[in-house]
MARNULUM-712899 format. One line per 10 residues: their letters; for each residue x, y, z negated of N, C-alpha, C. Coordinates in nm, 3 decimals. Layout:
REM MARNULUM-712899
a = X Y Z X Y Z X Y Z; ...
REM end
This chain:
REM MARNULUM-712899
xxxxxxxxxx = 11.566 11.947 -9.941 11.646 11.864 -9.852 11.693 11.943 -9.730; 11.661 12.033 -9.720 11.711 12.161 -9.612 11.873 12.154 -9.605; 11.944 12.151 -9.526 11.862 12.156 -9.365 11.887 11.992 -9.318; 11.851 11.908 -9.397 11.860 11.778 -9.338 11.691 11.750 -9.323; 11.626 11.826 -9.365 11.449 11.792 -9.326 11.457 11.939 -9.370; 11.322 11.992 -9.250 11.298 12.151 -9.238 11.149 12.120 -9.304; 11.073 12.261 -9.357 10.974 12.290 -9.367 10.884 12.251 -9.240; 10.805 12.212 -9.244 10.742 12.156 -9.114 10.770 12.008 -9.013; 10.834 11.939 -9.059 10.908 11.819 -9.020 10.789 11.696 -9.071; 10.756 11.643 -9.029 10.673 11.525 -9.007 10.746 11.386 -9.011
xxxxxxxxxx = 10.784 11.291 -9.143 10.894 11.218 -9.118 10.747 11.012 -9.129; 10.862 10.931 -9.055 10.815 10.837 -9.072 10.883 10.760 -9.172; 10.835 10.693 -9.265 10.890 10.621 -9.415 10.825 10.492 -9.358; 10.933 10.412 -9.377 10.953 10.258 -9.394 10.895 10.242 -9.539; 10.794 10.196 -9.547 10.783 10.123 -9.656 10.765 9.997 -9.726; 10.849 9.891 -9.649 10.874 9.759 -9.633 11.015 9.748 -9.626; 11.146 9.868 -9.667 11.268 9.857 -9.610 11.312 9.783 -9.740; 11.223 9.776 -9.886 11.314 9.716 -9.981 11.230 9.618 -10.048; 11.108 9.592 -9.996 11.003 9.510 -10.032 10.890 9.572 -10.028; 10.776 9.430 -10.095 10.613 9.490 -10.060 10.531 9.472 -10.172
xxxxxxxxxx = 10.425 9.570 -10.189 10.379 9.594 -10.318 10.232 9.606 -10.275; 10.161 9.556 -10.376 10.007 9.552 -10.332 9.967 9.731 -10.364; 9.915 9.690 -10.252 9.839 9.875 -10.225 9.787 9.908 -10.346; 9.759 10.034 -10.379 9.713 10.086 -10.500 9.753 10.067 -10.658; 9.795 9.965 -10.645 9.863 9.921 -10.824 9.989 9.908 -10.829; 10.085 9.896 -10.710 10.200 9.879 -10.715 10.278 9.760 -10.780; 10.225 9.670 -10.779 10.264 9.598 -10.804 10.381 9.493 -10.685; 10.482 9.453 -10.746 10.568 9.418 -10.619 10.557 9.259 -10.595; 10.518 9.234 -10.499 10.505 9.117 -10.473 10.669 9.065 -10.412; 10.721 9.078 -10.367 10.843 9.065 -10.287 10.930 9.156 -10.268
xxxxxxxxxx = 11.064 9.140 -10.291 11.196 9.261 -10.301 11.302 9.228 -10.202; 11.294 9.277 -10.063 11.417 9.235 -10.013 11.540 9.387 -9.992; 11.647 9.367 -9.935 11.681 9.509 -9.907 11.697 9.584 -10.004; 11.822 9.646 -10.063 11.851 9.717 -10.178 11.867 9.875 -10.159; 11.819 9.961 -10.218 11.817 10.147 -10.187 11.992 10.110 -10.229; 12.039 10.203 -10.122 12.195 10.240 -10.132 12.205 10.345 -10.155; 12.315 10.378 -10.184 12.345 10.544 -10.169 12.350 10.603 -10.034; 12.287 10.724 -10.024 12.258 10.772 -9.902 12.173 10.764 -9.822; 12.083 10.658 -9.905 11.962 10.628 -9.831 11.855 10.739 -9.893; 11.795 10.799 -9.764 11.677 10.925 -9.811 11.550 10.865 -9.837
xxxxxxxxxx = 11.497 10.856 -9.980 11.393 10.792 -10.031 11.272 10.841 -10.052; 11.150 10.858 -10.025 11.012 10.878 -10.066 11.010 10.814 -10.190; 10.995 10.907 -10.324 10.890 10.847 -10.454 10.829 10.920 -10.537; 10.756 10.858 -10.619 10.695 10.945 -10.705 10.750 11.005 -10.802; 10.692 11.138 -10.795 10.751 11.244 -10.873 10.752 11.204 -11.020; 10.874 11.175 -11.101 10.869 11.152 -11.219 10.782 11.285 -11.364; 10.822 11.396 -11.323 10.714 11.424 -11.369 10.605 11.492 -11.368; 10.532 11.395 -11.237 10.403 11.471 -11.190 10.403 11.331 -11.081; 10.362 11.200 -11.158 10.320 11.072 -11.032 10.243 11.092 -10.898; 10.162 11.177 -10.928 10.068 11.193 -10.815 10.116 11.267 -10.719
xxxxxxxxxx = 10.262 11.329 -10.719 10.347 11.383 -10.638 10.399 11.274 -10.555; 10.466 11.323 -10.423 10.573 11.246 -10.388 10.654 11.345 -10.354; 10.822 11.253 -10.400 10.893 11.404 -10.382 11.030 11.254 -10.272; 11.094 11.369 -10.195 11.208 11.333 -10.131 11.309 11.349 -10.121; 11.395 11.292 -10.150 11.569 11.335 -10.236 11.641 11.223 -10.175; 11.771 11.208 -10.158 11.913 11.141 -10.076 11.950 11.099 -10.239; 11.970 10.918 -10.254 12.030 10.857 -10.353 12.175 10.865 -10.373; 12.196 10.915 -10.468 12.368 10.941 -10.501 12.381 10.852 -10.594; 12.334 10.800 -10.673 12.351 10.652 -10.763 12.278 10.617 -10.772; 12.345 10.440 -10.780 12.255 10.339 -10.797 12.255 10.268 -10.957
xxxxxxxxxx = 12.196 10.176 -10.983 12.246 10.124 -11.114 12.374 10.057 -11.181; 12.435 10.138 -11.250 12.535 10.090 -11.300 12.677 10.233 -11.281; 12.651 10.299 -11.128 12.691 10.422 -11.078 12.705 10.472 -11.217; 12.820 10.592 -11.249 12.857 10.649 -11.317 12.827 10.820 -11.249; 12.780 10.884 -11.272 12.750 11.047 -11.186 12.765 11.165 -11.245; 12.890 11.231 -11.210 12.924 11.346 -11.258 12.950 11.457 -11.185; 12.891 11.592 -11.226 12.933 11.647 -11.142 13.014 11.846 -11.205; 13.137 11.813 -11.114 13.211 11.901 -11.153 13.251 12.029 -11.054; 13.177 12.155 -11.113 13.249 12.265 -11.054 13.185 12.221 -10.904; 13.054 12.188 -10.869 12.968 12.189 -10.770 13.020 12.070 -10.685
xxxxxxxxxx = 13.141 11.988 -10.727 13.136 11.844 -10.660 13.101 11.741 -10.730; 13.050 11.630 -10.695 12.989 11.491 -10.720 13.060 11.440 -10.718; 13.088 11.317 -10.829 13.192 11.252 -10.817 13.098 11.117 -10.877; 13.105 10.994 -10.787 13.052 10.838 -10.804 13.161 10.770 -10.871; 13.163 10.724 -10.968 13.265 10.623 -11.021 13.399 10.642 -11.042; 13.393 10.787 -11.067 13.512 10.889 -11.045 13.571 10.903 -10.917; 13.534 10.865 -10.794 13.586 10.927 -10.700 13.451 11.020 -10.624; 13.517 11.121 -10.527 13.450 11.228 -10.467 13.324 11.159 -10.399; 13.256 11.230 -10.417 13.147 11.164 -10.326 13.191 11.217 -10.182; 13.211 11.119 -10.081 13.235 11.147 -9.946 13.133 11.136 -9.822
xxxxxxxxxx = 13.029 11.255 -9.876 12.976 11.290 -9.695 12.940 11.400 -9.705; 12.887 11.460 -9.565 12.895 11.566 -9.540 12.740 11.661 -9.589; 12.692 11.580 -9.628 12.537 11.630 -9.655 12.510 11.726 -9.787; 12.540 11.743 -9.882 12.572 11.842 -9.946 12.596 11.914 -9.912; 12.526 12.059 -9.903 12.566 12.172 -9.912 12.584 12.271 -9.993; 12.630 12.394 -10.026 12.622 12.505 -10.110 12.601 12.634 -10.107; 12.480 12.709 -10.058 12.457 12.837 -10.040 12.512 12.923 -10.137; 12.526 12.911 -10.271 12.539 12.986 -10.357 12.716 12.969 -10.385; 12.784 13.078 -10.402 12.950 13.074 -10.435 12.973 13.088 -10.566; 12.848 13.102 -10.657 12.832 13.117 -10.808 12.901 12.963 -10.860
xxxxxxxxxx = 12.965 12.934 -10.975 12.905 12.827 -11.029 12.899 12.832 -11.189; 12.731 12.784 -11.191 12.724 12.795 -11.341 12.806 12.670 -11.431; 12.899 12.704 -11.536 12.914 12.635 -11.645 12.866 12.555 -11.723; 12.937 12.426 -11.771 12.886 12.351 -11.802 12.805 12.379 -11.930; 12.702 12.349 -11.992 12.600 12.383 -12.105 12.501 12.464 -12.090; 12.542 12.553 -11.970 12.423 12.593 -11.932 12.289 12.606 -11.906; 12.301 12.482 -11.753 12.234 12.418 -11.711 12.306 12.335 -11.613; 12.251 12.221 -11.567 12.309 12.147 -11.514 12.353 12.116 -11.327; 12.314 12.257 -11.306 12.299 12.244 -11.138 12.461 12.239 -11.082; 12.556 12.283 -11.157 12.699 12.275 -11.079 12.778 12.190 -11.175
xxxxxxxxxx = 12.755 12.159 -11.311 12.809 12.088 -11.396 12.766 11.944 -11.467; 12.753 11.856 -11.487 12.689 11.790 -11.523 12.754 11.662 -11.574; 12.710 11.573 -11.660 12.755 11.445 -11.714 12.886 11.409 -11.724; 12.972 11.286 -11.765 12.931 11.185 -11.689 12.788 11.085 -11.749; 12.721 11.073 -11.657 12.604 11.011 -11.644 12.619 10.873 -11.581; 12.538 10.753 -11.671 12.549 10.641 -11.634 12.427 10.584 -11.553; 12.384 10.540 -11.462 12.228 10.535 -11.437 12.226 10.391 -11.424; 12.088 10.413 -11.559 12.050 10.267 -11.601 12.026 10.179 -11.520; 11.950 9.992 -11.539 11.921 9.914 -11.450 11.785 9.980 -11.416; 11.774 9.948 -11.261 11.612 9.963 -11.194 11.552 10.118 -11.213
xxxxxxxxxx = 11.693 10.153 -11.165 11.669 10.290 -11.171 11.758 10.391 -11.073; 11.787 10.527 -11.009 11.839 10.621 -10.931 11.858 10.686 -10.966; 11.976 10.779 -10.925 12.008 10.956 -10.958 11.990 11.004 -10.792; 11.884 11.088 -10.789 11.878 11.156 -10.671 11.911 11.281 -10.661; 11.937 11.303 -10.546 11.934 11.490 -10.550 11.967 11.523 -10.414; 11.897 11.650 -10.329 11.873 11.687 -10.235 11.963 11.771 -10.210; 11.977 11.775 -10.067 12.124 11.819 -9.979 12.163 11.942 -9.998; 12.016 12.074 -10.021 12.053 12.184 -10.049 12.105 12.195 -10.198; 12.185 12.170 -10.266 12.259 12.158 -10.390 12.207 12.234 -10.479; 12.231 12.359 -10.410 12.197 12.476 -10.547 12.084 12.491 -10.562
xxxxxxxxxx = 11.960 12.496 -10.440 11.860 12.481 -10.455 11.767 12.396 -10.510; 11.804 12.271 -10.527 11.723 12.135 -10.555 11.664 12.116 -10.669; 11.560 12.051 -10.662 11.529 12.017 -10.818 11.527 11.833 -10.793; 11.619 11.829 -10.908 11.634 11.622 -10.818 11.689 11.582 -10.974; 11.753 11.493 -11.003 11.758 11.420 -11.105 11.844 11.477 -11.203; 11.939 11.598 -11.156 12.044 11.673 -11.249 11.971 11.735 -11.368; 11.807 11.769 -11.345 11.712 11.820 -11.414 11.588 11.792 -11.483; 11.583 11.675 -11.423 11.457 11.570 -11.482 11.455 11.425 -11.468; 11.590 11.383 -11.436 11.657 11.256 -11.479 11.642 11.161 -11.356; 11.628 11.037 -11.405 11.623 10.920 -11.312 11.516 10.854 -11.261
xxxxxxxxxx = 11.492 10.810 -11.124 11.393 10.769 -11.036 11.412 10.638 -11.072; 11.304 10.528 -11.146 11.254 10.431 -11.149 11.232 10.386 -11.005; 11.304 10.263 -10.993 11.289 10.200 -10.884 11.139 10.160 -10.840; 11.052 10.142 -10.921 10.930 10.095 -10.926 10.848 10.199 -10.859; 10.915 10.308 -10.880 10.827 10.438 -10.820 10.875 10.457 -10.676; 10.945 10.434 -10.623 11.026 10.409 -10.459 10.908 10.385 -10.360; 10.861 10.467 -10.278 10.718 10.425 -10.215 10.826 10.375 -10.045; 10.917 10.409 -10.023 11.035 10.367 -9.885 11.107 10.445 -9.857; 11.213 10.427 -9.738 11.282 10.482 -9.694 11.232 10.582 -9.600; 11.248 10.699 -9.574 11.236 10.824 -9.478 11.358 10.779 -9.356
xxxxxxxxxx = 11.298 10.751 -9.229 11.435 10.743 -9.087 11.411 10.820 -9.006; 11.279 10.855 -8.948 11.286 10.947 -8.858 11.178 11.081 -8.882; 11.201 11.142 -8.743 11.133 11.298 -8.766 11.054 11.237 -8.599; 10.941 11.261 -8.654 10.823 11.242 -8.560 10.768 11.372 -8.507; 10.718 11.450 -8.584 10.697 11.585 -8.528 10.737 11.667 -8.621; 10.773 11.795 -8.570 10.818 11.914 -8.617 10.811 12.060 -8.581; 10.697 12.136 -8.714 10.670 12.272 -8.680 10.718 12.387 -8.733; 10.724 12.478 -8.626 10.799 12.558 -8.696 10.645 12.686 -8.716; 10.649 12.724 -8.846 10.518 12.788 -8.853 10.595 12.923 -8.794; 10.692 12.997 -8.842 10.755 13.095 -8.855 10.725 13.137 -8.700
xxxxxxxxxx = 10.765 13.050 -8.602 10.760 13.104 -8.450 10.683 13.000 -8.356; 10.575 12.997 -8.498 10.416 12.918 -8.398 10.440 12.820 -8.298; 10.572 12.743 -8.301 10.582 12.620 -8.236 10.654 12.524 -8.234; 10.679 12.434 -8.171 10.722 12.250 -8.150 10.866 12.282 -8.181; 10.916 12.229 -8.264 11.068 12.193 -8.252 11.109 12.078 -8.184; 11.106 12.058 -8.045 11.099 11.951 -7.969 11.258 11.914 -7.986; 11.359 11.975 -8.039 11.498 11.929 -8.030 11.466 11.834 -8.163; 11.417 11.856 -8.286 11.400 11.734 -8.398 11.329 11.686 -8.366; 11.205 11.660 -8.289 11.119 11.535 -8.287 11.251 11.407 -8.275; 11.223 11.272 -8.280 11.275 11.136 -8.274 11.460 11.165 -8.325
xxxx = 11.484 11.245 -8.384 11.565 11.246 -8.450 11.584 11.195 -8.573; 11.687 11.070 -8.610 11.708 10.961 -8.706 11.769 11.043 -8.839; 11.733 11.044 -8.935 11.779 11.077 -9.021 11.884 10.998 -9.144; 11.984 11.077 -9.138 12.175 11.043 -9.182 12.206 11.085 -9.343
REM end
């Protein structure tokens, strides 16, 4: 998710932003509030549960997700924000693998296509598919504390900074 969350970033997750689930079994008692696109989600790692991993929703159910020549495209139009990035000026071909090329992909009911801001870097749904809504532990909004190990201190400019 670099550079929209750094190594060392301490974030607070809502986990009541889309409903409430009895502790430990997950079970959902109540659903209010729907994950949108763009909303940065805490869930469990599809494959490895006992993970939690954090990725920015680019589809929702029913969303169509393709992506061409390193742009995203929702329902055939561009995906429009600025959070994507691209370190790499490579782009691999489609059949390859799927990091600059991909689908079109339909994402089923009660379910997500995620994928994290650093593009080329990410490992998010282009590679191991779709986030079950059921696995959604909340939303990520802010940065509470933040270290930087590299130069042994406080990133006091991200502390209480809302995350976009």
């Amino acid at each position: 998710m670099l550079p929209t969350i750094q190594i060392g970033d301490h974030l607070f997750v809502n986990k009541l932003a889309y409903g409430m689930h009895v502790p430990f079994v997950g079970v959902e008692v109540a659903r209010w509030g729907r994950v949108q696109r763009g909303d940065i989600v805490v869930f469990r790692y599809p494959k490895d549960p006992g993970k939690d991993y954090i990725k920015r929703v680019v589809g929702v159910a029913g969303d169509v997700v393709e992506g061409r020549d390193k742009k995203v495209f929702i329902n055939g139009k561009p995906e429009n924000h600025r959070f994507g990035i691209h370190k790499d000026p490579h782009i691999i071909p489609l059949g390859l693998q799927p990091r600059d090329n991909f689908g079109p992909i339909t994402v089923p009911p009660n379910s997500l296509f995620v994928m994290g801001d650093n593009r080329d870097y990410s490992s998010d749904s282009r590679f191991w598919g779709f986030v079950q809504l059921q696995n959604v532990k909340g939303k990520a909004f802010i940065i509470y504390w933040s270290w930087d190990k590299d130069n042994f201190g406080v990133r006091w400019r991200r502390i209480g900074d809302l995350l976009k």
